[in-house]
N, C-alpha and C positions, 0 to 999 in steps of 0.2 A: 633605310638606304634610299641613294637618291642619284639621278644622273642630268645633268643640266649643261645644257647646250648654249658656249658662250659666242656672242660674234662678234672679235676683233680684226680691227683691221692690220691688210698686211705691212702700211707703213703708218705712222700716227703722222707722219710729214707729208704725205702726198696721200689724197681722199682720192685720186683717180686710179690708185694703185689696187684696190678690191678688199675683199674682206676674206676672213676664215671662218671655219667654225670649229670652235675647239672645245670638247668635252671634259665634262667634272664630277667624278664618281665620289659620292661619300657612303660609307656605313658609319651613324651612330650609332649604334642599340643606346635605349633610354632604360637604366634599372631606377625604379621612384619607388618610395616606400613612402606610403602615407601613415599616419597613426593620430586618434584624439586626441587630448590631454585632459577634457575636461567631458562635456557630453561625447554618450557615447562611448566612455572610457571605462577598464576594466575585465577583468575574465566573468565576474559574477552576470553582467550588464549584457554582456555579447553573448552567455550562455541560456540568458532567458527562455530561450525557445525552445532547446534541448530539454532546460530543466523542468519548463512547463509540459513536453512529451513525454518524460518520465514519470512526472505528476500524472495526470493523465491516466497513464496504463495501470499505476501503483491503484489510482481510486476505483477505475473500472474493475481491478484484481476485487480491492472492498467490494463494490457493490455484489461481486459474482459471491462471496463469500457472505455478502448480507443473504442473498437471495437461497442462497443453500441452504443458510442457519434457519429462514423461516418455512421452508420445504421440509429439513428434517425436524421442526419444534410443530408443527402440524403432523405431520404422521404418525408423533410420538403422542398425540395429543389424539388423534384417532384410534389409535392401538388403544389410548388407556379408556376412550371413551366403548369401544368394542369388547374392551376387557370388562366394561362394567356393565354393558348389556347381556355380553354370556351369563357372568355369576348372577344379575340378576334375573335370567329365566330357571338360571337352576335353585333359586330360592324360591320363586315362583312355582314350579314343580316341585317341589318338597313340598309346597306348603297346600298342592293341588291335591298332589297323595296322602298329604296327613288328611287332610277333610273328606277325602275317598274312604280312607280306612275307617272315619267313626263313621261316614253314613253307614258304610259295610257293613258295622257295629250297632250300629243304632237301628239299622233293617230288621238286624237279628232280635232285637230289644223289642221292639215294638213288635213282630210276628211272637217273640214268647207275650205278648200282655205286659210288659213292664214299660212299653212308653208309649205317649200317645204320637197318633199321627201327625201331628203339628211339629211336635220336635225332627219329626223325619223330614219334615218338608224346609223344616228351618235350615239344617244342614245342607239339604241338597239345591237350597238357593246357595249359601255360601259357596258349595261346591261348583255352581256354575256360571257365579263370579269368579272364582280363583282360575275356572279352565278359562275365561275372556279376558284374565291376566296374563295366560300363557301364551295365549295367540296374538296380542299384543304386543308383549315380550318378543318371540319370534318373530314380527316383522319388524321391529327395532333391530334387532339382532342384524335381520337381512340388508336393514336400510345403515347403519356402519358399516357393514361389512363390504356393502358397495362402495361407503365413501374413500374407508380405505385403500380397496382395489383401485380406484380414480386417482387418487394421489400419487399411488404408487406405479400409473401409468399404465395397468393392465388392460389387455384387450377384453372385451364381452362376448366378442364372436364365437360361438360354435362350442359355448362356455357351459358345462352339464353344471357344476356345483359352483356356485355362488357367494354360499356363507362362508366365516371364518371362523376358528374354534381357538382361541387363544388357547395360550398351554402356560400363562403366568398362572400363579399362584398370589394373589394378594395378600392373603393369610399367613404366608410365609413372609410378609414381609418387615424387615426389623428396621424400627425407628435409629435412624441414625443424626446424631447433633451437628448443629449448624455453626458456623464461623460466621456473622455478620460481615466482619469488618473484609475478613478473607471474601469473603463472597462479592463485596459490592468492588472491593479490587481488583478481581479477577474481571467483574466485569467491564469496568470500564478501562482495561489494558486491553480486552480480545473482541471489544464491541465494534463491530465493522460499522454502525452506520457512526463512533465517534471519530472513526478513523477516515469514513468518506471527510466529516468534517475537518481533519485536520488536515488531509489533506489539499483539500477547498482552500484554507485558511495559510498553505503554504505557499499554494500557487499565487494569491492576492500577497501574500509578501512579496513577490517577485513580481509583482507588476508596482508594487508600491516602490518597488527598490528601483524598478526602471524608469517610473512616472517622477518618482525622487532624481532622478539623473538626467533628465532630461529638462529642469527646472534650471540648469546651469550654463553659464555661457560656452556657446560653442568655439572652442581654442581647437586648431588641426595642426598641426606640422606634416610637412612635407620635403621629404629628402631625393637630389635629384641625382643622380651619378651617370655620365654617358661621353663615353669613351668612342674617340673618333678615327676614320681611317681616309684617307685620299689619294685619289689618280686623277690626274689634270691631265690633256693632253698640252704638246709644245711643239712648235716649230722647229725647222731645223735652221740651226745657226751656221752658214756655211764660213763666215769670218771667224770664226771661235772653234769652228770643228767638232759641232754638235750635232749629231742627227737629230732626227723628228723623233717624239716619242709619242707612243698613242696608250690614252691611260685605257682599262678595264678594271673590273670587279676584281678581280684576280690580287690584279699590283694594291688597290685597296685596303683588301681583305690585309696584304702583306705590310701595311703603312699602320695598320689599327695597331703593329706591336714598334717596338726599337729592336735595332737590328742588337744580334747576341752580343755583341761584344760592348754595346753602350747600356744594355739591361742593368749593370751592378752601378754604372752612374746617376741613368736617366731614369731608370727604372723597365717595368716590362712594360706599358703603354704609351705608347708615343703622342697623346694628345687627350685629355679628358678634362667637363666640365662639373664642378660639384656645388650642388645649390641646394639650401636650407629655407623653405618658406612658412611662417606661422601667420595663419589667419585667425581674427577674433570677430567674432558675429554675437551682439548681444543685445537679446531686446530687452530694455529696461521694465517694462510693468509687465510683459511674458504672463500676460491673463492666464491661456487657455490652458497651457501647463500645469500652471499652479491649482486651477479648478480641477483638470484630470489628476495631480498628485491629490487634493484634498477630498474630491470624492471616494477616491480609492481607498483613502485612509480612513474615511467613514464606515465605506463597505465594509474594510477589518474589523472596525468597532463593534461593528452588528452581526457580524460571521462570529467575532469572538463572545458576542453574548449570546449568539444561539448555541455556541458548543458549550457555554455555562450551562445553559438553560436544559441540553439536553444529557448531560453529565446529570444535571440533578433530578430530573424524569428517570434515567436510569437507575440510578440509586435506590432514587424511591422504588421503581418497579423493584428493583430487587429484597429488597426492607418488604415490602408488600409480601414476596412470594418468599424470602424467610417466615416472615410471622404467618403465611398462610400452610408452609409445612408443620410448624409447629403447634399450629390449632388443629391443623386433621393429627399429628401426632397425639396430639392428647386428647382426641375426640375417637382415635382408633382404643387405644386405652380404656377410655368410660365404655364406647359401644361394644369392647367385646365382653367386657363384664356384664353388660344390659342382656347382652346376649347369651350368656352362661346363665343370667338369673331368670331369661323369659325362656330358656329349653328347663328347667327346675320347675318351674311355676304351671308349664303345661303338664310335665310331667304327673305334679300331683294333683294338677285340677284329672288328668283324665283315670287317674287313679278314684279321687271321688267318685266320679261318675260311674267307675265299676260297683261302686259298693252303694250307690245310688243317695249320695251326702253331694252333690251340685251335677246342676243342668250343662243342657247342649249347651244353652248360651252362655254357661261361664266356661266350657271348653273354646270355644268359638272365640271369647274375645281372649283367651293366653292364647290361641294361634295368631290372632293379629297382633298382638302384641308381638310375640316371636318374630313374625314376618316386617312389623317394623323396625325391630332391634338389628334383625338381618339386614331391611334396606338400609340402616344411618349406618350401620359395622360398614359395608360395602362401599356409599356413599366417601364414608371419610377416608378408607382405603386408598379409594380411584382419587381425590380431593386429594391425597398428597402426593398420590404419584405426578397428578396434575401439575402440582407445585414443581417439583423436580425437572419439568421439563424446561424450563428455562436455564436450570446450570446445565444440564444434558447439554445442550445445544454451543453454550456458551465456554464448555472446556475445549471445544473444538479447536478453539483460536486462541486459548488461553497462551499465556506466556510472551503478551505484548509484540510489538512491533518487530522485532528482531526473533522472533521464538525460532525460527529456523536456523537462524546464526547459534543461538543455545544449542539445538539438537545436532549439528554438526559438530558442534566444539564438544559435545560430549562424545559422539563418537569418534571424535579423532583422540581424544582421552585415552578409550578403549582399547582403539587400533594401537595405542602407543604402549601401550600397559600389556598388550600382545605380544610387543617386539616388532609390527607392522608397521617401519616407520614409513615406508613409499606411501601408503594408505595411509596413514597421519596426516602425511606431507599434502597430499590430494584432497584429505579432507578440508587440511585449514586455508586450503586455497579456494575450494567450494564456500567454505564458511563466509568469506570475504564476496564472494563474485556472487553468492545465492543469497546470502543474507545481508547484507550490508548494498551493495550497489544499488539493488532495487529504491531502495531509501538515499540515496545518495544524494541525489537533488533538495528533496526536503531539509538534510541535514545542513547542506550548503545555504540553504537561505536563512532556518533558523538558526542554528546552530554552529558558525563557521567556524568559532575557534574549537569546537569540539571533534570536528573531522579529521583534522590532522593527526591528532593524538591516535582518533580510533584506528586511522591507517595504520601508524606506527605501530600500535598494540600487535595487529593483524600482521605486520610485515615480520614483528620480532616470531610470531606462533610458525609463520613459512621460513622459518630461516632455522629456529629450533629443532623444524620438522626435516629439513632438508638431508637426503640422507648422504649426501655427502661432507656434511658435519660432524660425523664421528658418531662417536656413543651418547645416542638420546638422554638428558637428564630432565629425568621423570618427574620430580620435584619440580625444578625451575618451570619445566613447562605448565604443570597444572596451577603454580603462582602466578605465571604471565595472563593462563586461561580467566584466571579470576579477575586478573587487575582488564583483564577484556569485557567480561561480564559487568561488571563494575560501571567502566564506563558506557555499556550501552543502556544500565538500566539511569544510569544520568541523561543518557539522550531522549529516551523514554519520558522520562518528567520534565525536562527542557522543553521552555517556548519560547518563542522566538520575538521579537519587538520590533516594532515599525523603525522605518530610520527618516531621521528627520534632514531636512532641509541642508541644515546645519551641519550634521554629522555627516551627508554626503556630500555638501560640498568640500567639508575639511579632507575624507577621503581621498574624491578627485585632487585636491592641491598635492595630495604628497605625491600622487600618481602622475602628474604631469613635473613636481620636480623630480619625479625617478624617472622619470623618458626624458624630458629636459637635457638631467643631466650624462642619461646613454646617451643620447643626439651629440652633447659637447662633447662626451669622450673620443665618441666617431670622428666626429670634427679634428681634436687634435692629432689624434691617431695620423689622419688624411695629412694633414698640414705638417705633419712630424716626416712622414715620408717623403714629401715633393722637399723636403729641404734636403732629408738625407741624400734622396737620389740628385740633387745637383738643379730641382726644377721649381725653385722658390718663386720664381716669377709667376707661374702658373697658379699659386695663393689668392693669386686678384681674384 
């Protein structure tokens, strides 16, 4: 809006006659719509920074989820190392009291005359070797038992008991067979540090896809529409019998429309301009761009061979810690048979010795025997539980990228196989908002034709569910659930590919003839009406 102060004179024939000054109120408002067509252009392009804060929070959720998986695969790895300290001081103490009980024996031996003092002294060194087994033992015992206190964040203060007494049984424990192939699948769908990577590898898609858009010349249009209103003041005409009229805002505001009865002629605005402008700005050799697209696309190159590289380090770790379950499995097998044949073999050595057919020292070495068969039985025990602690950790997250979208769609199954359809209906609406959104932006940059579909899928499950749809059909729905499943475990194995120069500038072209050609529809639309309402001249 504007008000400008004109000064005419009172007669154009006589300059002695004086001047006026006469006022001129206008409101334009200016509506302008500007849009790209070519850089700069697109929904995918303008959401980068959205998609890159989603990115973002998705990899920090990974990293929280790495850092937990190696907090509890250490605990679990203290527990078993504390479980191996216990059972080994209680091997250690059996085997303190078995050599107690022959010197006990052999005391007896030697005060009747049947052994000489050497053999007593021989035992009662072993014996007190085996007791600097025990005290050794027990402060191992003490020194786990603190580690895992530490881990597991407890205080020390004011702390009477210290040790830990596990209450596993390793002896109890049953070899159970391994799935290689299931194994290293599993881990590399619930592996958080491959999942920081891919997510790494998402976000540099989206800057490649930006750094690719920006390679292009820059086309803008800009549409201008603004609609006018006016008060002029006038003099008064006393030969013509016109008074003075003095404009304001007011009469303006009242000028910006036609009066009601010329509205179905002239239309409802009494005065507006419409202007269409396209600018093109192109630098021809456009270096710096082209350098930032091609580094970026390098960086994916190397992002993508590090998440090779550590796909196949996983693997292997896991191949490693299958064959390393399956060697203590068949190493618990030999040792406890060693250990069935070394409690035998003492037994008849110290049976000899009652009947006086072998010495101390062939008693002495079937207890170290024994006491070895015990530490490799133990040894290969704790060595497989060891092994275990790697899938332990890694079922955590099993069930890939979407695993929460599964466990919703399974309970909305449930809920529906109840007759709960409102809970159905909440479910599969969770399923989509909790499991799918979080991933959203990834899917968008790798994956774009695959998004649409998965929505669909997701829209037909809340629509199924809705209960004001009638009578839930239990069938169709657990079909739809599957053909959903289905395709997330395709999004799952889906990557995504760089985009070239070429593919985005072909892109952009269709995008600016599809705004192009909204701008001319607007266009005609506009020019179709000034004619209808009677005001073709105003086409200029």
């Amino acid at each position: 809006a504007s008000r400008t102060l004109l000064v005419q004179p009172l007669n154009v024939f006589n300059a002695a006659s004086g001047t006026t000054n006469l006022g001129s109120y206008v409101v334009a408002p200016t509506l302008t719509l500007t849009h790209p067509l070519l850089r700069n252009a697109g929904l995918r392009v303008n959401r980068a920074d959205i998609d890159r804060a989603k990115l973002a929070t998705t990899r920090a959720e990974a990293g929280e989820q790495l850092s937990a998986q190696q907090i509890v695969r250490d605990l679990i790895l203290a527990y078993w190392d504390l479980l191996f300290a216990s059972r080994d001081l209680d091997n250690k103490r059996r085997s303190a009291t078995t050599t107690a009980e022959q010197h006990r024996r052999t005391q007896a031996e030697v005060s009747a005359g049947r052994k000489s003092q050497l053999d007593l002294d021989t035992i009662y060194q072993s014996l007190v070797a085996r007791e600097n087994d025990v005290v050794l033992a027990e402060n191992v015992l003490l020194d786990r038992s603190i580690t895992l206190r530490t881990l597991m964040g407890q205080d020390f203060t004011d702390r009477q008991v210290l040790g830990i007494i596990p209450q596993t049984d390793p002896q109890a424990l049953a070899i159970s067979p391994v799935d290689l192939n299931a194994k290293v699948k599993q881990a590399l769908q619930a592996h958080p540090q491959l999942r920081q990577l891919e997510i790494g590898l998402a976000s540099q898609r989206i800057d490649e896809l930006v750094a690719a858009n920006k390679r292009l010349p820059q086309l803008d249009s800009r549409l201008t529409f603004s609609p006018q209103g006016r008060a002029i003041d006038s003099r008064a005409d006393a030969a013509a019998g016109k008074p003075a009229i003095t404009g304001n805002w007011g009469t303006a505001f009242q000028n910006f429309f036609n009066k009601r009865e010329d509205i179905d002629d002239k239309g409802l605005l009494a005065d507006y301009n419409v202007r269409l402008d396209l600018t093109l700005s192109w630098d021809i050799q456009n270096r710096a761009p082209k350098a930032t697209h091609e580094r970026i696309v390098l960086e994916m190159r190397r992002a993508e061979a590090q998440l090779r590289r550590n796909r196949q380090n996983i693997a292997a770790a896991v191949i490693r810690a299958v064959n390393a379950q399956r060697t203590a499995g068949a190493r618990m097998t030999i040792s406890a048979e060693s250990v069935r044949l070394a409690e035998s073999n003492l037994r008849a050595e110290e049976a000899r010795s009652r009947v006086g057919r072998s010495t101390s020292y062939d008693v002495l070495f079937r207890q170290d025997e024994l006491a070895i068969a015990n530490f490799n039985a133990l040894s290969a025990q704790i060595d497989y539980l060891r092994a275990t602690a790697p899938f332990a950790t890694e079922g955590q997250g099993a069930g890939g990228r979407f695993a929460q979208a599964r466990a919703l769609l399974s309970e909305m199954i449930a809920a529906a196989a109840a007759g709960d359809t409102a809970n159905a209906h909440r479910l599969a609406i969770a399923a989509y908002l909790e499991g799918i959104e979080p991933h959203e932006a990834g899917l968008r940059t790798q994956m774009p034709e695959l998004l649409p579909r998965i929505e669909g899928a997701f829209m037909t499950l809340r629509q199924l569910t809705e209960p004001t749809a009638g009578t839930l059909n239990r069938a169709e729905l657990e079909r739809r659930v599957q053909a959903a499943t289905a395709l997330l475990a395709q999004a799952e194995q889906g990557h995504g590919k760089a985009t070239s120069p070429v593919a985005a500038f072909i892109a952009a072209l269709i995008i600016a003839l599809r705004e192009g050609l909204e701008v001319a529809l607007l266009i005609a639309a506009l020019l179709a009406f000034l004619r209808k309402s009677g005001q073709g001249q105003l086409a200029r």
